[in-house]
N, C-alpha and C positions, 0 to 999 in steps of 0.2 A: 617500481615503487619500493623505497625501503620499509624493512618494517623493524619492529623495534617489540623484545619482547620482555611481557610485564606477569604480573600475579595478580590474582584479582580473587575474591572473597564472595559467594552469593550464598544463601539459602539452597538448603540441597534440592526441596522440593522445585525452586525455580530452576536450579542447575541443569536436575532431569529434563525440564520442561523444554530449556533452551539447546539442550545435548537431543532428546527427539524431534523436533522442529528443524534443527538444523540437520539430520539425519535424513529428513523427511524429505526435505528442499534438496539432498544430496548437497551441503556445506559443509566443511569444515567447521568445528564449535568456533573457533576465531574468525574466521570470514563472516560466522553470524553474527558474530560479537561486533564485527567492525561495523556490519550493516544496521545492527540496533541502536550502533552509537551516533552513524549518520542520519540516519533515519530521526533520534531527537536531534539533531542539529537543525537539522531543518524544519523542525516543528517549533520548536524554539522559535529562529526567523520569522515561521510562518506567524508566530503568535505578535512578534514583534513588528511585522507588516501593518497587521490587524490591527493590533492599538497605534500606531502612524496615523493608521487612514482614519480610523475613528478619534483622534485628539483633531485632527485638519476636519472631518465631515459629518462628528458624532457619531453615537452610538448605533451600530446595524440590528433595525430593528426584526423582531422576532416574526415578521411577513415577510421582511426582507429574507429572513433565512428559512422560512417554511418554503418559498418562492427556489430556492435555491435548491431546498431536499427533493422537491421537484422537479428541475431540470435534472439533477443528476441523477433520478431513479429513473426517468425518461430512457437517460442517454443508458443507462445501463440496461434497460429493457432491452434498446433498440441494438446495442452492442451482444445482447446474448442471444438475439432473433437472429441477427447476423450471422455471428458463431454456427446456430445452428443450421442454417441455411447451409452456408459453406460445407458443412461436415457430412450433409444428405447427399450424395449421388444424385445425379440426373438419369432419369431413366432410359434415356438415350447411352450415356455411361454403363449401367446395369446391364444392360442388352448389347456392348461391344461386348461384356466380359467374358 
């Protein structure tokens, strides 16, 4: 992928912010930069989905999305029980070692 370089102007206190974080991730400050910039691209979309579907099917109402914070604390429970499961040894394991 080509890339193409530019100059760009932020707030030092954000700078640092963005130069740590991407230190942190092991990035490059441009690799984070490209990532922040993708990452609103598709939030943008995302927002542009949203009001699609709600001009066609009305407004999502706020059950509709308590409903939703719901299923996705769920799934994140059940995705970090997982996690940990996997990362326990089997005592059978324990006792080849």
């Amino acid at each position: 992928m080509a890339a193409e370089k530019f100059s760009a102007s932020m707030d030092d206190a954000l700078l640092a912010d963005a130069r740590a974080d991407a230190e942190a991730e092991g990035l490059t400050l441009s690799s984070w930069l490209a990532d922040a910039a993708a990452d609103r691209l598709r939030l943008k979309a995302l927002r542009q989905l949203v009001d699609d579907w709600e001009a066609q099917h009305g407004a999502i109402s706020t059950a509709e999305l308590d409903a939703l914070e719901n299923k996705v604390a769920a799934a994140r429970r059940t995705a970090a029980l997982r996690l940990s499961r996997s990362q326990v040894s089997s005592p059978r394991q324990q006792a080849a070692s």
